[in-house]
Every structure is written in C-alpha cells, then in structure tokens.
C-alpha positions as CSV (number, residue, x, y, z in Angstrom):
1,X,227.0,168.2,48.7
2,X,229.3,165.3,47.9
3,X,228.3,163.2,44.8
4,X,229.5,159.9,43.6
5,X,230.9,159.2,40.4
6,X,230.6,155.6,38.9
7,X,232.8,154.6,35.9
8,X,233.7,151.6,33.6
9,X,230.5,150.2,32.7
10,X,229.2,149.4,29.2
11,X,228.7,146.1,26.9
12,X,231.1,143.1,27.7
13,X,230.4,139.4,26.1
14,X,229.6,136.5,28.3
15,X,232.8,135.0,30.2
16,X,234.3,138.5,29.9
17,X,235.5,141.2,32.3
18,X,235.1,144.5,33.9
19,X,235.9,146.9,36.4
20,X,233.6,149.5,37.9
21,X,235.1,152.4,40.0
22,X,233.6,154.7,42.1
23,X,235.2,158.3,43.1
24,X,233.4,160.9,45.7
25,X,233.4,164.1,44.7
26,X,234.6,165.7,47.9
27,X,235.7,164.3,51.4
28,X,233.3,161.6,53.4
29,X,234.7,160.9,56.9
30,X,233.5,158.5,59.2
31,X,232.8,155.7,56.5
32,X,230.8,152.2,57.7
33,X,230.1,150.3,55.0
34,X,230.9,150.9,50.8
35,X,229.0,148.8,48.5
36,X,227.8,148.0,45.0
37,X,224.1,147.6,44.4
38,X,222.7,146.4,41.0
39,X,219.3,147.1,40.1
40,X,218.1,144.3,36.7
41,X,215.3,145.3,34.0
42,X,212.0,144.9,35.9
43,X,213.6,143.8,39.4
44,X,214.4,145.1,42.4
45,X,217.7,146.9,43.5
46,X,219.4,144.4,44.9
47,X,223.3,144.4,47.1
48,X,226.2,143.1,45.2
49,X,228.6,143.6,47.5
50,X,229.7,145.8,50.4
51,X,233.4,146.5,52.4
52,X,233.4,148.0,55.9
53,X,236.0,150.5,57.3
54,X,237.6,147.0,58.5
55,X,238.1,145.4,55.4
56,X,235.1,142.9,55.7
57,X,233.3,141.7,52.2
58,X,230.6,140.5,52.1
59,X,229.0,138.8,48.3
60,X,225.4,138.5,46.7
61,X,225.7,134.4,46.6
62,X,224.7,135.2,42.6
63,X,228.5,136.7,42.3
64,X,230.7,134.7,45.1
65,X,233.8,133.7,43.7
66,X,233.1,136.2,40.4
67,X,233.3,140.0,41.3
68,X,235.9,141.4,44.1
69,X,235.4,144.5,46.1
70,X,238.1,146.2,47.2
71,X,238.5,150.0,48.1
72,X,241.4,153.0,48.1
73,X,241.2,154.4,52.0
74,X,243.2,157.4,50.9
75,X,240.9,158.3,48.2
76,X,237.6,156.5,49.7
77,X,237.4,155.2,45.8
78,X,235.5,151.6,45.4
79,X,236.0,149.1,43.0
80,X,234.6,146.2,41.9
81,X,236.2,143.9,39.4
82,X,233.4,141.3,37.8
83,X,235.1,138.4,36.3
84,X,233.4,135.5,34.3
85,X,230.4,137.8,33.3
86,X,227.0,136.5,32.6
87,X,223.6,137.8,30.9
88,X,221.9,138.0,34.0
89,X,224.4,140.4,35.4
90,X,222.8,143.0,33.0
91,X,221.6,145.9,35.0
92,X,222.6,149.4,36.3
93,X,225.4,149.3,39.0
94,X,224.9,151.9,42.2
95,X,228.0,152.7,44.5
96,X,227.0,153.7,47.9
97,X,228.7,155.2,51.5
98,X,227.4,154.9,54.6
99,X,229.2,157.1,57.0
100,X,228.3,158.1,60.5
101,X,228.5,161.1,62.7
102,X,225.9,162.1,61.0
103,X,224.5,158.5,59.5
104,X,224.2,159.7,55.7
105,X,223.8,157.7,52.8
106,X,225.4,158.7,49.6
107,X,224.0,157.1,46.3
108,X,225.8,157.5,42.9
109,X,223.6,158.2,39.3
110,X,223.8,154.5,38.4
111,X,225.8,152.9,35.6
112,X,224.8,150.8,32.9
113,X,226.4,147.3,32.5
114,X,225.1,145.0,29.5
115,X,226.5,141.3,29.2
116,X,225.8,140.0,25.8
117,X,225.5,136.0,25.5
C-alpha cells in the first residue's frame, strides 16, 4: 500500500521560514486534489491548503499570502513553503491525495512544526 512521507518540519522562530515536502512511496494515478492539513494542540484538523490536477490553490484565510503550495506532477511530490511564520502555526502538518478510479484517500504520519515567539 502506498504511504506518504512528510519532511522538513521542526522548530523555526517567529517571522521565519520553512518548507514541508511530501513524497509517495509508490505510484498514485488519477490524482484530484493534494493538500496540507494542520491539526493545533487541542483543536481540530483543520485544511491548509489544497492543489487540484489543474493547478487550482486554494488557502486557509489564516495563511493567504504566507504559505505557497505547489506540486512536482512527475513525482506527485507536494510542497508547501510557509513564509512569515507565526506561533499559532504550531501544530502537526498532514499531506493528503485524493485520487479517483477508485476514490482513495491517502494520509501521511503527520509532522511536527513548532514556531517559537
């Protein structure tokens, strides 16, 4: 079964940056949508941000203008670069597929991203 691999989390300062990256482990055809969930101490999972097979991107208002999603067709790799980082951006990050024919949902292990103030 394909898995998905998050990188390039871990403690930034306030105002810094970072880049997350997320890699399947095997082939996923038919993609829909990738996106970036976040999931805060106490709180709900919540989207961040999501890219479809036609290169529409769509932002949590909480990070419009602040993170970019972008993706790597060849490789179906994600990426999210989070610019001008804040405390309450503290949480573990989820990358997720949505393909169809079958409609699956793939859901990476979660990684942890601290913003210090």
């Amino acid at each position: 079964q394909v898995q998905l691999v998050e990188s390039g989390g871990g403690l930034v300062q306030a105002g810094g940056s970072m880049t997350l990256s997320c890699a399947p482990s095997g082939s996923i055809n038919n993609i829909v949508t990738m996106s970036w969930y976040r999931q805060a101490p106490g709180k709900q999972r919540e989207l961040v941000a999501s890219i479809t097979s036609g290169y529409n991107r769509n932002y949590a208002e909480a990070v419009k203008g602040r993170f970019t999603i972008s993706r790597d067709n060849a490789k179906n790799t994600l990426f999210l670069q989070m610019n001008s980082l804040k405390p309450e951006d503290t949480g573990n990050y989820y990358c997720n597929i949505l393909r169809n024919w079958p409609r699956l949902d793939y859901w990476g292990r979660g990684i942890a991203v601290t913003v210090s103030s």
